[in-house]
PyMOL Python script that loads the backbone (N, CA, C, O; Angstrom):
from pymol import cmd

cmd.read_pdbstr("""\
ATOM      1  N   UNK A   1      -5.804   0.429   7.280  1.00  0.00           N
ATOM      2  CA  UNK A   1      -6.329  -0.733   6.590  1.00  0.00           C
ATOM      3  C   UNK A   1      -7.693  -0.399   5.971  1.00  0.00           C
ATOM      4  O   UNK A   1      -7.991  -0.854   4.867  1.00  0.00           O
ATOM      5  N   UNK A   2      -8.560   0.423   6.696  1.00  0.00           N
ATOM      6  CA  UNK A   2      -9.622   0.584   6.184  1.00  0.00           C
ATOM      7  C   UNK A   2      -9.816   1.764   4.961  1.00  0.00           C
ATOM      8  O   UNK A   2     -10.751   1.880   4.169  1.00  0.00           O
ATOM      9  N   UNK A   3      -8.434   2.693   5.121  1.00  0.00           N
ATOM     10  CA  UNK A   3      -8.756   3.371   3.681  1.00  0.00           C
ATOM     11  C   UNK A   3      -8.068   2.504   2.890  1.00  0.00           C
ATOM     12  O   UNK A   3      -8.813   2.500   1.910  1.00  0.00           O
ATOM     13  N   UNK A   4      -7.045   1.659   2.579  1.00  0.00           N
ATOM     14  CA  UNK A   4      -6.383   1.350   1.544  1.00  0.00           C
ATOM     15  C   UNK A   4      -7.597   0.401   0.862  1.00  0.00           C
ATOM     16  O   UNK A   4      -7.679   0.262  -0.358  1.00  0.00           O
ATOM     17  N   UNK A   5      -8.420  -0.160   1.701  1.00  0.00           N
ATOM     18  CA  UNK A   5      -9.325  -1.219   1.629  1.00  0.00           C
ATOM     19  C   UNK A   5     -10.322  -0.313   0.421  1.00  0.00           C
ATOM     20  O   UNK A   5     -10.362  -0.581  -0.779  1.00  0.00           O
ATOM     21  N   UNK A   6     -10.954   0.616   0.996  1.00  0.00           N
ATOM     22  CA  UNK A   6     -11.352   1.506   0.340  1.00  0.00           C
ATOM     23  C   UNK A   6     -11.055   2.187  -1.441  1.00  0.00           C
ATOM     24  O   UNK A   6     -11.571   2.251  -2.557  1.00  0.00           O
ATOM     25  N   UNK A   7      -9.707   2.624  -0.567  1.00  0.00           N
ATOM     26  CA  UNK A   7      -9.247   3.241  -2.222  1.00  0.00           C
ATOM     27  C   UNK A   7      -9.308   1.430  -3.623  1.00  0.00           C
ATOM     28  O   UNK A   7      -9.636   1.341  -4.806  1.00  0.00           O
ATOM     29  N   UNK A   8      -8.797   0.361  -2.572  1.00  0.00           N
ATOM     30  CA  UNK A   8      -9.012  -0.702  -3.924  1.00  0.00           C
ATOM     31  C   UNK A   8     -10.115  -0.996  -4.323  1.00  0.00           C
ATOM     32  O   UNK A   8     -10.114  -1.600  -5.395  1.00  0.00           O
ATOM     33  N   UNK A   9     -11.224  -0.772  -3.801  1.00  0.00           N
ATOM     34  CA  UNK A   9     -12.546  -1.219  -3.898  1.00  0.00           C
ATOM     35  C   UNK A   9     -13.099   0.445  -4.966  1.00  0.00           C
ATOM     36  O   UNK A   9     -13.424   0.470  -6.153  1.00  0.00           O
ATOM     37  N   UNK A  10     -13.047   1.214  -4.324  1.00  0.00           N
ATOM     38  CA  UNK A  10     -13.628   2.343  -5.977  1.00  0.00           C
ATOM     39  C   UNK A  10     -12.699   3.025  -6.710  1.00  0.00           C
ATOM     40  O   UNK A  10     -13.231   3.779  -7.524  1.00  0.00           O
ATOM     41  N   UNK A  11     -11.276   3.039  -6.721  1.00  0.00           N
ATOM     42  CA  UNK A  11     -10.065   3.046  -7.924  1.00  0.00           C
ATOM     43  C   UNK A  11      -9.659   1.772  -8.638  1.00  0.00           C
ATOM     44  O   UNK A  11      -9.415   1.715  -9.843  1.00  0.00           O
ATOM     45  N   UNK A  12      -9.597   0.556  -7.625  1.00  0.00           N
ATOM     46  CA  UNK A  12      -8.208  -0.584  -8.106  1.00  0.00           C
ATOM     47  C   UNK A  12      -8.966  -1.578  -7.952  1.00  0.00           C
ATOM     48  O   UNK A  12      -8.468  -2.477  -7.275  1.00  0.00           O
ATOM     49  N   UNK A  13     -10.379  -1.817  -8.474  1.00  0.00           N
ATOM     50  CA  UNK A  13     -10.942  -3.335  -8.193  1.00  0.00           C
ATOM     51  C   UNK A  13     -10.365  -4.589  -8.606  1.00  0.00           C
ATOM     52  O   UNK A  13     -10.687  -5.710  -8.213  1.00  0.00           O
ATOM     53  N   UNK A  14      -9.264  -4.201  -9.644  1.00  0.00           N
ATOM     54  CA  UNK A  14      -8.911  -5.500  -9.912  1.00  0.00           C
ATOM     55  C   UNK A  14      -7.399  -6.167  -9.134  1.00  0.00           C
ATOM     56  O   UNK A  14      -6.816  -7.246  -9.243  1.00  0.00           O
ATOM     57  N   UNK A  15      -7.177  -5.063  -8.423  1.00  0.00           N
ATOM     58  CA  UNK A  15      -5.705  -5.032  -7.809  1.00  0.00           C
ATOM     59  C   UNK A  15      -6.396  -5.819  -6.054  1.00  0.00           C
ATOM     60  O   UNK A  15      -7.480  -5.646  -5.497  1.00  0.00           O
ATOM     61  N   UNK A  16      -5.282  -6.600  -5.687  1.00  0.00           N
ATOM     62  CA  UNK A  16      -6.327  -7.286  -4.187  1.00  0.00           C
ATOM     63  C   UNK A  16      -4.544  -7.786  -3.439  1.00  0.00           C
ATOM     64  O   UNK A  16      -3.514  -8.192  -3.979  1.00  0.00           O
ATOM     65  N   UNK A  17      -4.990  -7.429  -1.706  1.00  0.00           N
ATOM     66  CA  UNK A  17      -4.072  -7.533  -1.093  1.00  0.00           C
ATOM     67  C   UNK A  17      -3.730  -9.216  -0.851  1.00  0.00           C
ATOM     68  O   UNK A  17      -4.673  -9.717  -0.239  1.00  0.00           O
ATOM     69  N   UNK A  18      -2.863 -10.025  -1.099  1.00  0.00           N
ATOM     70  CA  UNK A  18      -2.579 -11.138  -1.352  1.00  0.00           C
ATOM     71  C   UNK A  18      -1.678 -11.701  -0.018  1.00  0.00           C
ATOM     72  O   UNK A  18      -1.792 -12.911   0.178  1.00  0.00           O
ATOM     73  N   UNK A  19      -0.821 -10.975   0.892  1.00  0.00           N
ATOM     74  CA  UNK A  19      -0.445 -10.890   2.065  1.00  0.00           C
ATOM     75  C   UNK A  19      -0.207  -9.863   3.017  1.00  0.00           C
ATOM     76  O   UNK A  19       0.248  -8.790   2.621  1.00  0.00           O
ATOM     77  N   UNK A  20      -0.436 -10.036   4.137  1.00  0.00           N
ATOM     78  CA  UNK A  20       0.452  -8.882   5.405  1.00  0.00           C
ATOM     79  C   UNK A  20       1.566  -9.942   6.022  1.00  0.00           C
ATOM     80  O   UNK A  20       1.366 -11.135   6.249  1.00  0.00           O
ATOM     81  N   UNK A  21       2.512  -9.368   6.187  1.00  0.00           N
ATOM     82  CA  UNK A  21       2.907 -10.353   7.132  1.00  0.00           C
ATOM     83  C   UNK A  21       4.378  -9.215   7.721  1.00  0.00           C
ATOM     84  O   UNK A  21       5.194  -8.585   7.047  1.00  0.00           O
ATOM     85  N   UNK A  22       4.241  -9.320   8.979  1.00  0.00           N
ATOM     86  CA  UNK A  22       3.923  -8.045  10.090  1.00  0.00           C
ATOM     87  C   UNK A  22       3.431  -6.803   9.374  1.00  0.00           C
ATOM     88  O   UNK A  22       2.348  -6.536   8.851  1.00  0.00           O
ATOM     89  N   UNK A  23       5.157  -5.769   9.586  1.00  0.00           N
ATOM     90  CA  UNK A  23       4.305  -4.477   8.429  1.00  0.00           C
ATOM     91  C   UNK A  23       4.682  -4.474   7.404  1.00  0.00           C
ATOM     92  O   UNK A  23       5.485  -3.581   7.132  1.00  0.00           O
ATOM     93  N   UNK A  24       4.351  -5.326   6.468  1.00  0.00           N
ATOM     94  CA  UNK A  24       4.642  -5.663   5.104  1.00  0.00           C
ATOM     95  C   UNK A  24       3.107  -6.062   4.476  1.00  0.00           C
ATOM     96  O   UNK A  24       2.655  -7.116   4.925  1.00  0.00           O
ATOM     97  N   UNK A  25       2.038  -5.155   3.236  1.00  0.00           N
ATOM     98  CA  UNK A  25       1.597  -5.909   2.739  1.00  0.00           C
ATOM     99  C   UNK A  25       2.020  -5.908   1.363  1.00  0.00           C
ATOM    100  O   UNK A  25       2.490  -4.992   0.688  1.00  0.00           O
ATOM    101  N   UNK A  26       1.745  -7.199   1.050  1.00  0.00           N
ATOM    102  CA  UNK A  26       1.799  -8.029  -0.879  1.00  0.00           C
ATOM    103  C   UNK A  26       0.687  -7.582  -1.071  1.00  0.00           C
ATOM    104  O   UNK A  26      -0.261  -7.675  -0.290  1.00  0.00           O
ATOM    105  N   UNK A  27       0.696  -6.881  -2.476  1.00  0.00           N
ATOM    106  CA  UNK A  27      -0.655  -6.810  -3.028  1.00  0.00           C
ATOM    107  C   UNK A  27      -0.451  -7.324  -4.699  1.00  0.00           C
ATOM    108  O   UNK A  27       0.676  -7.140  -5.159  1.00  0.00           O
ATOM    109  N   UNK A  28      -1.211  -7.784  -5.366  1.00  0.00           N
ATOM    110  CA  UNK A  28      -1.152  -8.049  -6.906  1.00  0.00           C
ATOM    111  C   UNK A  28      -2.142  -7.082  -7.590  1.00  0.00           C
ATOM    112  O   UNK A  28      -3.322  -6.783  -7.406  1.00  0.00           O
ATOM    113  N   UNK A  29      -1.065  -6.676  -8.551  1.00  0.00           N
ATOM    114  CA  UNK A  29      -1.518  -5.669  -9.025  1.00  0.00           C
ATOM    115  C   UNK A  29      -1.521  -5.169 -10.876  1.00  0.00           C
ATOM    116  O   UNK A  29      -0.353  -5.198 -11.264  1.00  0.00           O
ATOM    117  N   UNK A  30      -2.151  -4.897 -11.621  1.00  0.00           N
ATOM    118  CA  UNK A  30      -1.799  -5.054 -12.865  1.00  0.00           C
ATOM    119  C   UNK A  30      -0.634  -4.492 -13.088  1.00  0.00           C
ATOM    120  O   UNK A  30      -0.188  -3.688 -12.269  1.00  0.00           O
ATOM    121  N   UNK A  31       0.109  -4.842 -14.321  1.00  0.00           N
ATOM    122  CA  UNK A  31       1.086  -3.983 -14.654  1.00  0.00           C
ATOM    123  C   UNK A  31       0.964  -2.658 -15.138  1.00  0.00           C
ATOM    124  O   UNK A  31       1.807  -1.845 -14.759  1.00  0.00           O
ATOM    125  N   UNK A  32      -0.062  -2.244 -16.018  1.00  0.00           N
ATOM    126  CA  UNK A  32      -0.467  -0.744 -15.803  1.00  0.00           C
ATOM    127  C   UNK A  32      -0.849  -0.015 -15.142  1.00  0.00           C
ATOM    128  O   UNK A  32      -1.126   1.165 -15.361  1.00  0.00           O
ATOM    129  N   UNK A  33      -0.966  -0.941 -13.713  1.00  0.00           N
ATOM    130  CA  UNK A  33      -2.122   0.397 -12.355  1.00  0.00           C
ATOM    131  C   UNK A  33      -0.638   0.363 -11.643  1.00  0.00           C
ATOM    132  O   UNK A  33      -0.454   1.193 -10.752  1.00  0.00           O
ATOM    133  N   UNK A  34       0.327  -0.451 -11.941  1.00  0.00           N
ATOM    134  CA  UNK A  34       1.932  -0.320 -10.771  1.00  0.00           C
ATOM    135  C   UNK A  34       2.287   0.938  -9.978  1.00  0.00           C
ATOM    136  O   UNK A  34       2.227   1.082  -8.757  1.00  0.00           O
ATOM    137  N   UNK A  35       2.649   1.777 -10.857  1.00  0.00           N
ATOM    138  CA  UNK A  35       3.115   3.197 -10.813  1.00  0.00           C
ATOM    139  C   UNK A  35       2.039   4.032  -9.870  1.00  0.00           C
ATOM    140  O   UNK A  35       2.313   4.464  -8.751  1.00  0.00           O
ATOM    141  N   UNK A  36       1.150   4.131 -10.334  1.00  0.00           N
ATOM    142  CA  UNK A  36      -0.275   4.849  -9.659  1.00  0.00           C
ATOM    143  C   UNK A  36      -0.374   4.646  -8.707  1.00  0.00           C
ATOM    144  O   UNK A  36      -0.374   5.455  -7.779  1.00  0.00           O
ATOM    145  N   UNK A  37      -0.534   3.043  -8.643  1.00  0.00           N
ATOM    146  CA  UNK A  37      -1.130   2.206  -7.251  1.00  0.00           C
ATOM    147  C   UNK A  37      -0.089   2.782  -6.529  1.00  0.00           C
ATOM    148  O   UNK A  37      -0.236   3.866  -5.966  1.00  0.00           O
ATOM    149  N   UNK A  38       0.803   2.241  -6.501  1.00  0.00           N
ATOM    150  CA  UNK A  38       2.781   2.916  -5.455  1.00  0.00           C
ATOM    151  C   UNK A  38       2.181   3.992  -4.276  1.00  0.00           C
ATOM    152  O   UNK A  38       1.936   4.028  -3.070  1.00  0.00           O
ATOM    153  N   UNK A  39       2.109   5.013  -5.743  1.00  0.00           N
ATOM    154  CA  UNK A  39       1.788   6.357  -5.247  1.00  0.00           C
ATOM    155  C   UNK A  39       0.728   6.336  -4.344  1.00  0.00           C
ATOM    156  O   UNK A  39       1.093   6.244  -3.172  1.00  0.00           O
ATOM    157  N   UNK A  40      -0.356   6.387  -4.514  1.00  0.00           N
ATOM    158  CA  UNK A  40      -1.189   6.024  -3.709  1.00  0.00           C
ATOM    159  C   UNK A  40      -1.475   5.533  -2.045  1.00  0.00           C
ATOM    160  O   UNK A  40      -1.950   6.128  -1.077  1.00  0.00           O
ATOM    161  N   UNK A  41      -1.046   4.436  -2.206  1.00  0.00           N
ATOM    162  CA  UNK A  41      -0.955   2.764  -1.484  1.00  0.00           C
ATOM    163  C   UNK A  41       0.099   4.039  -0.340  1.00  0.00           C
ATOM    164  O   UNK A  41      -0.180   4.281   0.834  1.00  0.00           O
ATOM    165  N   UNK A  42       1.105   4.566  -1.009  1.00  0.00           N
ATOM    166  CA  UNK A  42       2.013   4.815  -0.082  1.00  0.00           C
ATOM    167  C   UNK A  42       1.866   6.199   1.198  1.00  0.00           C
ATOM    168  O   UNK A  42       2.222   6.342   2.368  1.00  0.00           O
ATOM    169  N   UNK A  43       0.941   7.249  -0.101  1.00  0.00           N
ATOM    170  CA  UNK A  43      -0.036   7.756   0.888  1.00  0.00           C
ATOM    171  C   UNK A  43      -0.796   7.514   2.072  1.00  0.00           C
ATOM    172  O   UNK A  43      -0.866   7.818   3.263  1.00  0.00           O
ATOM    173  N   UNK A  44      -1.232   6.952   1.346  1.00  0.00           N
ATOM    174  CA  UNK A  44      -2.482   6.173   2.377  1.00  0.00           C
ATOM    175  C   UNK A  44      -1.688   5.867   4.270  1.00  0.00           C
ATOM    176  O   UNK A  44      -1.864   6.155   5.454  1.00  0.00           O
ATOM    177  N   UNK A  45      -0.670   4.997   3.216  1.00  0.00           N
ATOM    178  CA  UNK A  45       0.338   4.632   4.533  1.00  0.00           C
ATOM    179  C   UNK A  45       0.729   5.166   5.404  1.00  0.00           C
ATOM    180  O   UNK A  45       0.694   4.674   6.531  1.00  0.00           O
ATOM    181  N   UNK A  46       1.390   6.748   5.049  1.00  0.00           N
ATOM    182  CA  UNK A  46       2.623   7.411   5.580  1.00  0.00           C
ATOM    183  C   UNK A  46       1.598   8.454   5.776  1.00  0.00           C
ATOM    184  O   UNK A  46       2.211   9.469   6.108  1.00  0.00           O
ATOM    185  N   UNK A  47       0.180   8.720   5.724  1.00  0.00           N
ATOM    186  CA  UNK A  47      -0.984   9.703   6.522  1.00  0.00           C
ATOM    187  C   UNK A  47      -1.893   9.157   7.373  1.00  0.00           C
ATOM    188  O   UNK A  47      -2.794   9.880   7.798  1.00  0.00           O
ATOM    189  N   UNK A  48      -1.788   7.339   7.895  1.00  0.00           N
ATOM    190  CA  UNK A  48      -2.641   7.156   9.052  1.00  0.00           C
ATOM    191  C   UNK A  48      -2.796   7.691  10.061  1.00  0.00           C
ATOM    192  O   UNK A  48      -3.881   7.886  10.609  1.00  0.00           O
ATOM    193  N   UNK A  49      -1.589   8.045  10.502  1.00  0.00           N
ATOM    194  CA  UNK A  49      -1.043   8.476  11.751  1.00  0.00           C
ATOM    195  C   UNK A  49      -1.962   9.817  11.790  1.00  0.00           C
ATOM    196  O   UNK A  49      -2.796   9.975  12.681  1.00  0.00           O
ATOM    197  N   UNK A  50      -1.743  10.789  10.738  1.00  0.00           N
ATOM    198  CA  UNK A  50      -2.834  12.009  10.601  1.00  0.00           C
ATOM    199  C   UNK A  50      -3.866  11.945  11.002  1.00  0.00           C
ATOM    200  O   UNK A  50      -4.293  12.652  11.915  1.00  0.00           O
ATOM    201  N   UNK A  51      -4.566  10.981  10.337  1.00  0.00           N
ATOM    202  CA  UNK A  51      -6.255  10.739  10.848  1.00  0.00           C
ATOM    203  C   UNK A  51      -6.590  10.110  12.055  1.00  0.00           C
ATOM    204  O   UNK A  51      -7.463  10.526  12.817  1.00  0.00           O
ATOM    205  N   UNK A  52      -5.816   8.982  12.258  1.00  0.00           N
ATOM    206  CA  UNK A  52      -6.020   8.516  13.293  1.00  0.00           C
ATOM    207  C   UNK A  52      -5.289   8.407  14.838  1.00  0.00           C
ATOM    208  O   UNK A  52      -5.817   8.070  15.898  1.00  0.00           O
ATOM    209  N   UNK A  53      -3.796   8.843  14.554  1.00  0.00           N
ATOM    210  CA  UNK A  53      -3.470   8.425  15.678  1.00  0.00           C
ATOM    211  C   UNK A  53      -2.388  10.174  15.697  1.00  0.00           C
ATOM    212  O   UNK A  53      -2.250  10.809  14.652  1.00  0.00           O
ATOM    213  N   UNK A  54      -1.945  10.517  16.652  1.00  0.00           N
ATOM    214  CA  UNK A  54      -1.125  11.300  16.830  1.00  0.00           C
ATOM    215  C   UNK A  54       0.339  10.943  17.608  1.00  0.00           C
ATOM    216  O   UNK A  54       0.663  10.568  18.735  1.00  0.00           O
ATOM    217  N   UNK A  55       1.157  11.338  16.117  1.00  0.00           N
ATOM    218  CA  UNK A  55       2.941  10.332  16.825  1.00  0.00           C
ATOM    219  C   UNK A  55       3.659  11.552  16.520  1.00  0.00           C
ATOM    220  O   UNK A  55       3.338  12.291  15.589  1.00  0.00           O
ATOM    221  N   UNK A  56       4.703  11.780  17.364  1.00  0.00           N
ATOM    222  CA  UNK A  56       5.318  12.649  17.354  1.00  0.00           C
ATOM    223  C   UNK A  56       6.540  12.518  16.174  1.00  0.00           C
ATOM    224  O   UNK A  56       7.301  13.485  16.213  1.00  0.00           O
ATOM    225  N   UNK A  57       6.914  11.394  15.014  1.00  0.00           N
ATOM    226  CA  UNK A  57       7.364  11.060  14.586  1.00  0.00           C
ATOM    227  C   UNK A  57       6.853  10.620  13.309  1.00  0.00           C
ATOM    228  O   UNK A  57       6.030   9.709  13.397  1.00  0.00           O
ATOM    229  N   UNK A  58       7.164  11.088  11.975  1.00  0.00           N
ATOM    230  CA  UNK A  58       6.672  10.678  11.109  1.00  0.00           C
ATOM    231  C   UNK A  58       6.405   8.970  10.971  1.00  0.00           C
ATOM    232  O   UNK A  58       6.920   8.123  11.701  1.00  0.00           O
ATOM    233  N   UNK A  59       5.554   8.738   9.946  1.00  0.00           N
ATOM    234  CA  UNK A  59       5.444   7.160   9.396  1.00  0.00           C
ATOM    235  C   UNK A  59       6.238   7.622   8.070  1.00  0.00           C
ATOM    236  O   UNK A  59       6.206   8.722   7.517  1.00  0.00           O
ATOM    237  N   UNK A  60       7.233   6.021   7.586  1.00  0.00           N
ATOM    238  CA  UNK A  60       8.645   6.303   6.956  1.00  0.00           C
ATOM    239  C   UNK A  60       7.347   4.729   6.067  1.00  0.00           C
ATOM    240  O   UNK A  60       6.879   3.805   6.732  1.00  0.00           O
ATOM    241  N   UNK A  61       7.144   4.902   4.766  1.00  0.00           N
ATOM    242  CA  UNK A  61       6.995   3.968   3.930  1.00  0.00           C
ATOM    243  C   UNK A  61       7.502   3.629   2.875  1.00  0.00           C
ATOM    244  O   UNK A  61       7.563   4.521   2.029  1.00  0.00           O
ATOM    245  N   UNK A  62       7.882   2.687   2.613  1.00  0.00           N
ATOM    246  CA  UNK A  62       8.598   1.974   1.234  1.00  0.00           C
ATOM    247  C   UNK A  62       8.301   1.123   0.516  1.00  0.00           C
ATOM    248  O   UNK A  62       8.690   0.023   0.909  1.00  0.00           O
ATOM    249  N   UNK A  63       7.703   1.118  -0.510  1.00  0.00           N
ATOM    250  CA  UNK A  63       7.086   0.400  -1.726  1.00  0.00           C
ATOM    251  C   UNK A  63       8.383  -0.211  -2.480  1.00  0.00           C
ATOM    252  O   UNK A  63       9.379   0.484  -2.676  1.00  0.00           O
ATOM    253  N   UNK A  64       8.303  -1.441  -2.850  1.00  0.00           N
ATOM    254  CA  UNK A  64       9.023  -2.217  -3.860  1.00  0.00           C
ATOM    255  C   UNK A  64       8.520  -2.878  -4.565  1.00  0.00           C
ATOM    256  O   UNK A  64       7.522  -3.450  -4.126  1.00  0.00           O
ATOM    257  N   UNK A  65       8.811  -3.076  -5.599  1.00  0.00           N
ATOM    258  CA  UNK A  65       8.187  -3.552  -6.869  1.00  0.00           C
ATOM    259  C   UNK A  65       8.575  -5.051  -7.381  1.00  0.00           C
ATOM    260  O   UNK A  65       9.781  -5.296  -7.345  1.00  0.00           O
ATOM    261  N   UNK A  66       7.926  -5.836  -7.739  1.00  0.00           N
ATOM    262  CA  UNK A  66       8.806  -6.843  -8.349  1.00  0.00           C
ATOM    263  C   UNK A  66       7.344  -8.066  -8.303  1.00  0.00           C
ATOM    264  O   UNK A  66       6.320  -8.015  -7.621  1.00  0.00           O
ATOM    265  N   UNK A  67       7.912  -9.357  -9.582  1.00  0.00           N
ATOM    266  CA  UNK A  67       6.892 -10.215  -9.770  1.00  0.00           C
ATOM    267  C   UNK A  67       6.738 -11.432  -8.577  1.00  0.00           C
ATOM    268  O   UNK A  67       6.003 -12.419  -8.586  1.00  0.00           O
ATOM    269  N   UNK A  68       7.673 -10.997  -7.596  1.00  0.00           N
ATOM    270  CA  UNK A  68       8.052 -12.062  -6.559  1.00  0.00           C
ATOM    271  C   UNK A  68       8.418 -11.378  -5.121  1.00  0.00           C
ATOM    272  O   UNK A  68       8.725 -10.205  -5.336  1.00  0.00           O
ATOM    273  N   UNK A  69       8.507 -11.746  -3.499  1.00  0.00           N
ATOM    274  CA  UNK A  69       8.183 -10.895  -2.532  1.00  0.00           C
ATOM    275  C   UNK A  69      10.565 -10.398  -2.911  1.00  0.00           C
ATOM    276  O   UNK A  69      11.331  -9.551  -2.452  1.00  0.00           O
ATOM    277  N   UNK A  70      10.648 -11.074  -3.510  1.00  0.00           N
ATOM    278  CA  UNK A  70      12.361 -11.126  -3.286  1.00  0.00           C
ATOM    279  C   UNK A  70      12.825 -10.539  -4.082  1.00  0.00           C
ATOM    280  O   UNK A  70      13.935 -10.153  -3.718  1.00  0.00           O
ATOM    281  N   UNK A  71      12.429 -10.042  -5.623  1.00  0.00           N
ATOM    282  CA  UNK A  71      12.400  -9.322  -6.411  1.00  0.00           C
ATOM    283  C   UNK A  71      11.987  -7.738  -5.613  1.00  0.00           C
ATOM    284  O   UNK A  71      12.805  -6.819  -5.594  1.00  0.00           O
ATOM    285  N   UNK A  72      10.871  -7.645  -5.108  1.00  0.00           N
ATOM    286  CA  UNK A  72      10.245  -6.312  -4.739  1.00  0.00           C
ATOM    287  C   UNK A  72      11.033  -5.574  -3.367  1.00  0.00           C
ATOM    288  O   UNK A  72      10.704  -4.548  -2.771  1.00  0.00           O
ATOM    289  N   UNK A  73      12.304  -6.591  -3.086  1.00  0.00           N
ATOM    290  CA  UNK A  73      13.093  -6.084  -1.587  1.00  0.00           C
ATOM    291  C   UNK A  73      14.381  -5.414  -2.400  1.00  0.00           C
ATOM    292  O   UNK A  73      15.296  -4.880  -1.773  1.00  0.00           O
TER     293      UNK A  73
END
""", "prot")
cmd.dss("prot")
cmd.show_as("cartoon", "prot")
cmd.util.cbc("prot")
cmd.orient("prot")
């Protein structure tokens, strides 16, 4: 949470997390930062475990896209 927090604040200032809800977050995001952000966002995700925690099992992340949470599933 605290790098993704990060990377939006000095790459994606205009992009802002809009829900979590368990391990799911919504974020709004322009339509030209989409693609980038993905990439990114999904990093961030699927290397916590690296920095912070040690699992014998990868972290598995999946980004979906869409103008609505039902569209992006």
């Amino acid at each position: 949470m605290i790098d993704y927090t990060n990377l939006m604040k000095d790459k994606y200032p205009s992009c802002r997390l809009l829900s979590q809800v368990h391990d799911e977050l919504v974020f709004e995001v322009e339509d030209q930062l989409v693609e980038q952000f993905s990439l990114d966002i999904k990093q961030i995700m699927q290397s916590a475990s690296l920095k912070y925690l040690k699992l014998s099992v990868p972290l598995v992340t999946d980004v979906g896209k869409g103008c609505n949470w039902a569209q992006a599933h």
